[in-house]
C-alpha positions as CSV (number, residue, x, y, z in Angstrom):
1,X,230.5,180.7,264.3
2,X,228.8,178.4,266.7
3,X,225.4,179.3,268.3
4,X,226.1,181.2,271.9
5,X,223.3,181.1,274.2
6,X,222.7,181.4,278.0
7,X,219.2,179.3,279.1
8,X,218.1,181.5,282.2
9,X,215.5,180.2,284.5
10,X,214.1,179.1,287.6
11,X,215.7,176.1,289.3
12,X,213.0,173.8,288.0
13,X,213.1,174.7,284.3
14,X,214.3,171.9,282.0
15,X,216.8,173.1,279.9
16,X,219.6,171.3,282.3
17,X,217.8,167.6,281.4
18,X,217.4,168.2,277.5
19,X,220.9,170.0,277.9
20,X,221.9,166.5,279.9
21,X,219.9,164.5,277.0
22,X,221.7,165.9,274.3
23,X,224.9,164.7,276.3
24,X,223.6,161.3,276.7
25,X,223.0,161.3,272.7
26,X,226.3,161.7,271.9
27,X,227.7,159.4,274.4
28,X,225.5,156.5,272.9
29,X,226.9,157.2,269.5
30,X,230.6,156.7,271.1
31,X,230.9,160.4,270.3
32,X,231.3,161.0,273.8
33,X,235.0,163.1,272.3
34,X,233.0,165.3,270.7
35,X,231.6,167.4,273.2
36,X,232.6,169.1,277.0
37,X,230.6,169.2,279.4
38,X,231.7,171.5,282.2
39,X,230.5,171.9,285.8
40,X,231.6,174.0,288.6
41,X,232.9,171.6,290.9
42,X,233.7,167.7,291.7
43,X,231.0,166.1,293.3
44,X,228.6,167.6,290.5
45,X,231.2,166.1,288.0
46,X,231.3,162.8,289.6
47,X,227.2,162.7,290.2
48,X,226.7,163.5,285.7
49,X,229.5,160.8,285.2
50,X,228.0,158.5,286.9
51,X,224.5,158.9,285.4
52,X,225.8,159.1,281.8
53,X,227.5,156.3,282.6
54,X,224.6,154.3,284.4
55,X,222.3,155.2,281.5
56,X,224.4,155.1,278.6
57,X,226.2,151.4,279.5
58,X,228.5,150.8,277.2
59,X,230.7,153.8,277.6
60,X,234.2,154.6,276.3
61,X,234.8,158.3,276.1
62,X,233.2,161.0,278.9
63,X,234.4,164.5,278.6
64,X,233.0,165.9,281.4
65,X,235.6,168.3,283.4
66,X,235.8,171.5,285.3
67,X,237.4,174.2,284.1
68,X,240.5,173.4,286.8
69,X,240.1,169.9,284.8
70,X,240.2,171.6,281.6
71,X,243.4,173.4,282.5
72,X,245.0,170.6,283.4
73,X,244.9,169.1,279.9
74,X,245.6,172.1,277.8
75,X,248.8,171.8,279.7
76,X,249.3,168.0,279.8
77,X,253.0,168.3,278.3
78,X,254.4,171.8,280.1
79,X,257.5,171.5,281.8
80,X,256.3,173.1,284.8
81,X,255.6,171.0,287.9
82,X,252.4,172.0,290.1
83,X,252.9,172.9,293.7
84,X,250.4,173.0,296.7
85,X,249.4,175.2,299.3
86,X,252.3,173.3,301.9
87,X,255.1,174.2,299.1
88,X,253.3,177.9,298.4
89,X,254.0,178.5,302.0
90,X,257.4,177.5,301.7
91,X,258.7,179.4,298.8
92,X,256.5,182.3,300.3
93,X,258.9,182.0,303.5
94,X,262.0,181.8,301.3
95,X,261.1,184.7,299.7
96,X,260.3,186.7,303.0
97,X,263.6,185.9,304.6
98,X,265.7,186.6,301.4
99,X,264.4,190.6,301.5
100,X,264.5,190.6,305.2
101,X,268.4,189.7,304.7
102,X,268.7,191.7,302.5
103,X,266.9,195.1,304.3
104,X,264.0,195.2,301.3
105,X,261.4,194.4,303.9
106,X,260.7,197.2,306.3
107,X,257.0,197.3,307.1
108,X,256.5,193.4,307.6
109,X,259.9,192.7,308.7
110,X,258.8,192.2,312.5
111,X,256.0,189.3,311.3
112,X,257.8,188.2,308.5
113,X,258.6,184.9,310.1
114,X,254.6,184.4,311.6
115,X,253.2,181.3,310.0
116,X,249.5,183.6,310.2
117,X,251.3,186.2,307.7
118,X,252.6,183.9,305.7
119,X,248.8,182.5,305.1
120,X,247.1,186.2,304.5
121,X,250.1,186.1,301.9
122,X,249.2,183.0,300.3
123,X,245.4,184.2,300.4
124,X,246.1,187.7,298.9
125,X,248.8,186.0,296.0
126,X,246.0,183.5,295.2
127,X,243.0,186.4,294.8
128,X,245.3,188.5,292.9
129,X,246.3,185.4,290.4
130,X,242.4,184.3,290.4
131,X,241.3,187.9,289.4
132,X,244.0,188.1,286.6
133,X,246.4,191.0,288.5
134,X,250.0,189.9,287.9
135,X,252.5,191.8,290.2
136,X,253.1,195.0,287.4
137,X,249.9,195.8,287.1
138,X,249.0,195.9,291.2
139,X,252.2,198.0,291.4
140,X,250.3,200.6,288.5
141,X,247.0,200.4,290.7
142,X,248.2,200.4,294.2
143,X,248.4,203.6,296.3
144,X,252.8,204.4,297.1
145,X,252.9,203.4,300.4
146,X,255.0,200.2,302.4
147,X,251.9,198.7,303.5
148,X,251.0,197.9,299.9
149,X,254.0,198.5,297.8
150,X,255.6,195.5,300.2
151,X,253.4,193.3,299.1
152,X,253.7,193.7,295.8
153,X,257.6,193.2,295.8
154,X,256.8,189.7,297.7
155,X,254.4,188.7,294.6
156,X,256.8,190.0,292.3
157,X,259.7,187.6,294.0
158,X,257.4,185.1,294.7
159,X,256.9,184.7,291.0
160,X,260.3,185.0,290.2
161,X,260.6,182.4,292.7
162,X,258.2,180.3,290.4
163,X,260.0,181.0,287.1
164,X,263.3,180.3,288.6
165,X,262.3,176.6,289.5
166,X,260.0,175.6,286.8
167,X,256.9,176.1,288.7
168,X,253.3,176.6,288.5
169,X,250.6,176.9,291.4
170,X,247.0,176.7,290.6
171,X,246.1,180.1,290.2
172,X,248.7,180.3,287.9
173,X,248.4,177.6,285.5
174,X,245.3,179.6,284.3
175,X,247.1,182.0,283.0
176,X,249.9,179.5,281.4
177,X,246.7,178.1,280.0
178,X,245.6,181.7,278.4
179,X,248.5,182.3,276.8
180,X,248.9,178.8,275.2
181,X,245.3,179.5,273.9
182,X,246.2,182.2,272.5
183,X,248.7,181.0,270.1
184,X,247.2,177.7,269.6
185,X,243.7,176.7,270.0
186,X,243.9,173.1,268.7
187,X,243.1,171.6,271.5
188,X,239.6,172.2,270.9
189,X,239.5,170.6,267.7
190,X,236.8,168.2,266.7
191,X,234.9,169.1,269.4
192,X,230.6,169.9,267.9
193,X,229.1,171.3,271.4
194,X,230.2,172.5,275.1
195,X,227.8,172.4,277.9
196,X,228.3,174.3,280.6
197,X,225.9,173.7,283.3
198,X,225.1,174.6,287.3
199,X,227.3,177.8,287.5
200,X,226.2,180.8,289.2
201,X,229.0,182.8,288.1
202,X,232.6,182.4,286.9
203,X,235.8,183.5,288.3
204,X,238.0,185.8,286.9
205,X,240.1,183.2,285.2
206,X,237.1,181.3,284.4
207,X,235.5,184.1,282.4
208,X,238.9,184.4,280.5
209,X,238.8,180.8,279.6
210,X,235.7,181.5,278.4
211,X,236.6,184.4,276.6
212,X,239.4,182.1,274.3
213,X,236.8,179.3,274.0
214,X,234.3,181.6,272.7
215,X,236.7,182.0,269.1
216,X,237.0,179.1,268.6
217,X,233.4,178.7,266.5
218,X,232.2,175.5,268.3
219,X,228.9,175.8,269.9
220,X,228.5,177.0,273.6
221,X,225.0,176.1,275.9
222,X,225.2,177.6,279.6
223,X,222.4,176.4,281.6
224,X,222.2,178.9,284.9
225,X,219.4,177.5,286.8
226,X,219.5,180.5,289.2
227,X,217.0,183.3,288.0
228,X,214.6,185.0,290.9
229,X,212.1,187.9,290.7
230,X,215.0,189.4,292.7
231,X,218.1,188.3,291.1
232,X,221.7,189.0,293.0
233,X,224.0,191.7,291.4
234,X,226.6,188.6,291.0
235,X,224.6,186.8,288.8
236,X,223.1,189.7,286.7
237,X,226.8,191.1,286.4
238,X,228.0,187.6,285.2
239,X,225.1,187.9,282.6
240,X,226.1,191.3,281.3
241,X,229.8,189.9,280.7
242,X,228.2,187.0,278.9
243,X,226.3,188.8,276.4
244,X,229.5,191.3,276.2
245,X,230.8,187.5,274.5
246,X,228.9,187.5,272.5
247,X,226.3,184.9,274.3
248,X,222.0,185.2,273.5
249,X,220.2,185.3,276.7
250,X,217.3,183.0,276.2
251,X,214.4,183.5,279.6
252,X,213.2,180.3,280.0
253,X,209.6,179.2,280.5
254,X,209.0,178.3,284.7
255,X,206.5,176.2,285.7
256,X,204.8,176.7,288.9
257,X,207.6,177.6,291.7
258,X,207.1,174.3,294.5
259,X,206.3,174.7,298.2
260,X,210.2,175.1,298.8
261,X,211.3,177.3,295.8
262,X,208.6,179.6,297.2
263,X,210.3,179.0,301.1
264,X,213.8,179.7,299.7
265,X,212.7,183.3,297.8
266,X,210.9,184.3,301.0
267,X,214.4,183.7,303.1
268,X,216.2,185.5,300.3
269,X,214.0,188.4,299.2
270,X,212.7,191.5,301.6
271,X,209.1,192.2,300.4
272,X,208.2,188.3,300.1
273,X,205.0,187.9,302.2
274,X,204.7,184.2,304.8
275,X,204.2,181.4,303.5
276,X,201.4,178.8,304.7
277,X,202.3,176.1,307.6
278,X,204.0,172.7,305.8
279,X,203.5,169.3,307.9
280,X,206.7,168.4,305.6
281,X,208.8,170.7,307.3
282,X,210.2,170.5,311.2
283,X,212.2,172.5,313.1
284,X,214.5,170.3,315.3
285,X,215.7,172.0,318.4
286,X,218.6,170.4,320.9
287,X,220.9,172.1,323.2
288,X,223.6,172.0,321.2
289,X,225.2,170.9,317.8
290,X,225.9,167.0,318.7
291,X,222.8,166.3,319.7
292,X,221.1,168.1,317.1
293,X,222.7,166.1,314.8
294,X,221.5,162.8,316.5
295,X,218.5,163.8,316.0
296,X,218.8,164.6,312.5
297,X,220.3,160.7,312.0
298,X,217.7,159.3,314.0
299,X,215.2,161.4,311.4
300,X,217.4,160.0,308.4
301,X,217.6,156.4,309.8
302,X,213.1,156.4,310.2
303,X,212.8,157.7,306.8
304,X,215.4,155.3,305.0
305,X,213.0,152.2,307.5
306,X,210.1,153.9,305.1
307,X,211.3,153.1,302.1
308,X,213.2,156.2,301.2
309,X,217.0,155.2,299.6
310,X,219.8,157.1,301.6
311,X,221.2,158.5,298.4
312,X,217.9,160.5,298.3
313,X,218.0,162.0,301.3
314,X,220.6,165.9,301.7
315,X,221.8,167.4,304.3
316,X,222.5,170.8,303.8
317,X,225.2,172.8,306.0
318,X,225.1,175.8,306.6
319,X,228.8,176.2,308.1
320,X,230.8,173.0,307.3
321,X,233.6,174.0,308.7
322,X,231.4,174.1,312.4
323,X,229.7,171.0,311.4
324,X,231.9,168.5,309.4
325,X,233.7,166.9,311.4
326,X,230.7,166.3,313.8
327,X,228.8,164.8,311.0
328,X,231.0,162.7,309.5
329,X,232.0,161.1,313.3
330,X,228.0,161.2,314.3
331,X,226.9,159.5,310.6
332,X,229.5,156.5,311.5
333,X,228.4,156.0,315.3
334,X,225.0,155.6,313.3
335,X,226.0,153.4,310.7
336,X,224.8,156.0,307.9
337,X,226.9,156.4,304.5
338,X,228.4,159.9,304.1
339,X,229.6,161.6,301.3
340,X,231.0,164.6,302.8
341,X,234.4,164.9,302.2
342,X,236.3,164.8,305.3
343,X,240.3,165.5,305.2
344,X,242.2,164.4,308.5
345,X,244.8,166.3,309.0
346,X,248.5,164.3,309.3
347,X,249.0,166.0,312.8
348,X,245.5,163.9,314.0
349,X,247.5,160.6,312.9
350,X,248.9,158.6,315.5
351,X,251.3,157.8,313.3
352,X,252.7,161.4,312.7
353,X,252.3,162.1,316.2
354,X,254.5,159.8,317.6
355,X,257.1,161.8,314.9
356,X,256.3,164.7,317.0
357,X,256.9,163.3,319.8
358,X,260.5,162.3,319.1
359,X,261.2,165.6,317.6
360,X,259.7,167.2,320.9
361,X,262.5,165.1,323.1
362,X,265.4,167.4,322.3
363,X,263.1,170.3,322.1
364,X,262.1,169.7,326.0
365,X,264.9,168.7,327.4
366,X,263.9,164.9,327.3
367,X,261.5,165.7,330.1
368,X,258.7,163.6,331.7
369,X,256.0,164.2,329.7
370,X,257.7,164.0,326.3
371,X,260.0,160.7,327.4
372,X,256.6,159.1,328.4
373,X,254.9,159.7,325.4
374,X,258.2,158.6,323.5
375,X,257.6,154.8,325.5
376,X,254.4,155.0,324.5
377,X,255.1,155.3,320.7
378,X,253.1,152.3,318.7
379,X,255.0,152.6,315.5
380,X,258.8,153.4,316.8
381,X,258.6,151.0,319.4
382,X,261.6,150.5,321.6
383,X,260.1,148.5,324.3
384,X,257.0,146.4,324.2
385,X,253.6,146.7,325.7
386,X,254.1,145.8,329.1
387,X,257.6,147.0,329.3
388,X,256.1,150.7,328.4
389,X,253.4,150.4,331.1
390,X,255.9,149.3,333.8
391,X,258.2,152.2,332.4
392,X,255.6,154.6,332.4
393,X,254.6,154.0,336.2
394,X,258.4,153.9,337.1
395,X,258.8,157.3,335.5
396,X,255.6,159.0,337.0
397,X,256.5,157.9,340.4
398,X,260.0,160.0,340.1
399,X,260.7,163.3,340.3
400,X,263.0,164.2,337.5
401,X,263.4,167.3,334.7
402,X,265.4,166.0,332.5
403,X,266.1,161.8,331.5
404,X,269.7,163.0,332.2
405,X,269.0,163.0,336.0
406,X,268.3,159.5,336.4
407,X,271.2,157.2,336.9
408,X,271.5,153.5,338.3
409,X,271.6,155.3,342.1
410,X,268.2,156.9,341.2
411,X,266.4,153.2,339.9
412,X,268.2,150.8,342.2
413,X,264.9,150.5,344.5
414,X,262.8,149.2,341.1
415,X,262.8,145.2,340.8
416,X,262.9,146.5,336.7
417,X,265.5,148.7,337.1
418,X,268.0,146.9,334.5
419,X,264.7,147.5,332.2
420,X,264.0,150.7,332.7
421,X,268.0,151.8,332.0
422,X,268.0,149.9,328.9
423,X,265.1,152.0,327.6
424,X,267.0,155.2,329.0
425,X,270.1,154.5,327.0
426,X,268.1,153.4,324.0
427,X,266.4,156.9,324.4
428,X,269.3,159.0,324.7
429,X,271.1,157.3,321.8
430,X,268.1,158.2,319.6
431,X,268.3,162.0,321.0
432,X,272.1,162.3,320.0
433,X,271.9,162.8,316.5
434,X,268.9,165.7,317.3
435,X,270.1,169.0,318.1
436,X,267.4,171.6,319.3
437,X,268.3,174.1,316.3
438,X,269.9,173.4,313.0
439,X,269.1,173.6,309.3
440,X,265.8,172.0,308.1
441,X,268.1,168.9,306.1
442,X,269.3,167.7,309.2
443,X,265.5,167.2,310.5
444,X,264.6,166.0,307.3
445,X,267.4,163.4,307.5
446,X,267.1,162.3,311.1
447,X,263.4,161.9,310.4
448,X,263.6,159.8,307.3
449,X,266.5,158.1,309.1
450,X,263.8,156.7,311.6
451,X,261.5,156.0,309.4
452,X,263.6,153.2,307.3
453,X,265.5,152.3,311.0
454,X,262.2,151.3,312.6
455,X,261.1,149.6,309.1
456,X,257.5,151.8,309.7
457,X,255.9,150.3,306.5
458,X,256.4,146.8,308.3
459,X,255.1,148.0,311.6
460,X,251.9,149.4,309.6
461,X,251.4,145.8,308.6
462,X,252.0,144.1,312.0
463,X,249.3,146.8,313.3
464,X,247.0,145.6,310.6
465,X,247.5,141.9,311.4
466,X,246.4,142.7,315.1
467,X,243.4,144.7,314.5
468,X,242.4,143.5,311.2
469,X,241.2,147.0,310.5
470,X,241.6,147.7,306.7
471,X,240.4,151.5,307.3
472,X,243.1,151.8,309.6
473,X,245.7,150.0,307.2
474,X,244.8,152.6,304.8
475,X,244.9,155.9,306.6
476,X,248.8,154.9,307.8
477,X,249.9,153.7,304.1
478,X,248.5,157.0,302.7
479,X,249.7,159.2,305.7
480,X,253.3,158.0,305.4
481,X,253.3,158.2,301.3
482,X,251.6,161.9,302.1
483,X,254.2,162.4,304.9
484,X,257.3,160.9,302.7
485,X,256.0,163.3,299.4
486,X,256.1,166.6,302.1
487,X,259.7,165.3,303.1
488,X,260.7,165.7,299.7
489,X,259.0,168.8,298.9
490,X,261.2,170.6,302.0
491,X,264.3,168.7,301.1
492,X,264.2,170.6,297.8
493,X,262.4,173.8,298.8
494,X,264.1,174.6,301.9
């Protein structure tokens, strides 16, 4: 069997380089499919690919994954197709309204239908899957009452649910892994070493990975970077599982703790003492969060003027969920490169908006506000620029609930009143074919319908001709292919 061992030590011990090193070795002898290296998450894949690649040149194999990455490949040929959170919630819904039908639902049948308890259930589905709890064994541990019993018979369907159509979500394709492990463990053949760097801890599913890997005979090295004279519980339970593996617990030597390894145990211990004024370190105080983060740009920008590269400098969040957005729209006013990851959500996209905004016609009543917006529309135009200003004055100017109301008797004082009922008619021909309630297929239909009518992908391009703007170009392509993909995904879900 393979040596096992766990290097503990301070953040600045250097058993992550030589671990690194060793890496780097095999990657220069084109053995780069002869080891794993494994990291916790993404960006600290993508930031060792991209120094194993910038030191090693010539580079034709890189195994470096994370464990969802790992996953992934021991199921490369399964039948089962992956779903997302959009199509968890839908088969989550499905599921909910078949036992409501059918009277199995009696303590959640009242919020059943609430889009909020639909996402506690994908949350609670996803923690169970992650910590290894299939739906038998939380009906053996949970107490007999509707208020957990319930949700256990929604897992269990929801599963079924799963099987049914050849299915796998995330949480669960760790467990499809598992069991293929268990009966065949050739996928780790030829492999000499596996690193495993930068983890804290491991999830459930993570430590059971590890737990299959560990038989296989091929040499494991964790580095965990993470030891303090106070450790957390987390980390010295994840340690006690590791030697339970089997794993040798090697303390490494730490050299002298710097000025801000010392700052960071005296935030996170109770007894630490003060530490000694730093001119290195400035508190920045605004009035609020926007222009606190000017100010932190302004600081970036006079650093990078001294000579200091950009991809040097961190910013650390402490809630980026307050702060991201902010950041990301502040760092481009500014002109300064940002690698936080920043999703825009298809609602935000004029694009899908002006979708919404048909939809929202027959829904209303065809009444001011949504007709305006509906002239407005960039992408499903039925008027041009000018025309939709004049319209849009016309229309504010009269007082009307419904489009129905207005008539030629109603416009006949308007210079552009042949205009204005044109775009009427064209407006309430569009609205026919969208009742205010019917089965999700017809929406799906009548919006895909529109889409090819108004020849979108052609009006993207005529957008990007105008403007020029290649950002732009890019958001629309990949919001319609993202909007066309969800499309399909209801068609066959709902």
């Amino acid at each position: 069997m393979g040596d096992k061992i766990v290097y503990l030590g301070s953040f600045n011990n250097d058993s992550g380089e030589r671990l690194f090193k060793k890496a780097l070795g095999y990657v220069k002898e084109n053995k780069g499919k002869k080891f794993y290296y494994i990291l916790p998450n993404g960006q600290l894949l993508n930031r060792y690919r991209q120094r194993l690649i910038r030191e090693a040149e010539n580079v034709f194999d890189i195994n470096t994954f994370t464990f969802d990455n790992m996953v992934d490949r021991i199921l490369g040929d399964s039948p089962h197709k992956y779903i997302d959170e959009q199509i968890k919630g839908v088969l989550i819904s499905r599921v909910l309204r078949i036992l409501k039908e059918e009277d199995r639902l009696n303590y959640y049948g009242d919020i059943a239908s609430k889009k909020g308890f639909i996402k506690i259930l994908i949350d609670i589905i996803g923690e169970l899957k992650r910590s290894l709890i299939t739906p038998d064994i939380y009906m053996e541990l949970s107490p007999d009452t509707p208020f957990y019993r319930e949700i256990g018979l929604i897992y269990e369907e929801y599963e079924r649910e799963l099987c049914t159509n050849t299915l796998v979500d995330r949480e669960g394709s760790f467990g499809e892994a598992l069991s293929r492990l268990e009966q065949d463990s050739s996928y780790f053949d030829g492999l000499d070493l596996i690193i495993i760097d930068q983890f804290f801890d491991f999830r459930p599913q993570e430590m059971g990975l590890l737990s299959r890997i560990v038989d296989i005979g091929v040499p494991i090295h964790i580095n965990m970077p993470f030891h303090r004279e106070e450790s957390f519980d987390t980390l010295t339970n994840t340690l006690i599982e590791l030697k339970d593996l089997g794993f040798t617990i090697l303390h490494m030597d730490e050299g002298e703790p710097t000025y801000y390894e010392r700052m960071a145990n005296t935030i996170l211990s109770q007894d630490a003492g003060p530490l000694d004024p730093n001119p290195d370190i400035n508190m920045i105080r605004a009035p609020n969060g926007y222009l606190e983060l000017k100010k932190i740009a302004e600081r970036i920008k006079r650093y990078h003027m001294d000579g200091i590269a950009l991809e040097d400098i961190g910013v650390v969040l402490a809630d980026p969920s307050e702060y991201g957005d902010m950041i990301c729209r502040i760092f481009e006013e500014e002109g300064i490169p940002c690698s936080l990851d920043h999703d825009i959500r298809l609602i935000e996209i004029p694009l899908i908006r002006e979708i919404l905004y048909i939809l929202e016609l027959a829904r209303n009543d065809m009444d001011k506000s949504s007709v305006i917006n509906r002239i407005k529309c960039s992408y499903f135009r039925i008027c041009g620029d000018e025309e939709g200003d004049l319209a849009e004055y016309m229309l504010r100017g009269l007082d009307f609930e419904s489009l129905s109301e207005l008539d030629d008797d109603r416009l006949q004082e308007y210079i552009h009143q042949e205009m204005m009922m044109d775009i009427i008619e064209m407006i309430q021909e569009e609205n026919r074919g969208l009742p205010k309630r019917s089965h999700i297929e017809v929406y799906i239909d009548y919006i895909a319908g529109l889409i090819e009518e108004y020849g979108i992908d052609g009006s993207i391009a005529e957008i990007y001709n105008r403007t020029q703007d290649y950002d732009l170009l890019h958001r629309d392509f990949v919001a319609l292919d993202r909007f066309r993909e969800l499309l399909d995904k209801l068609r066959r879900f709902g």
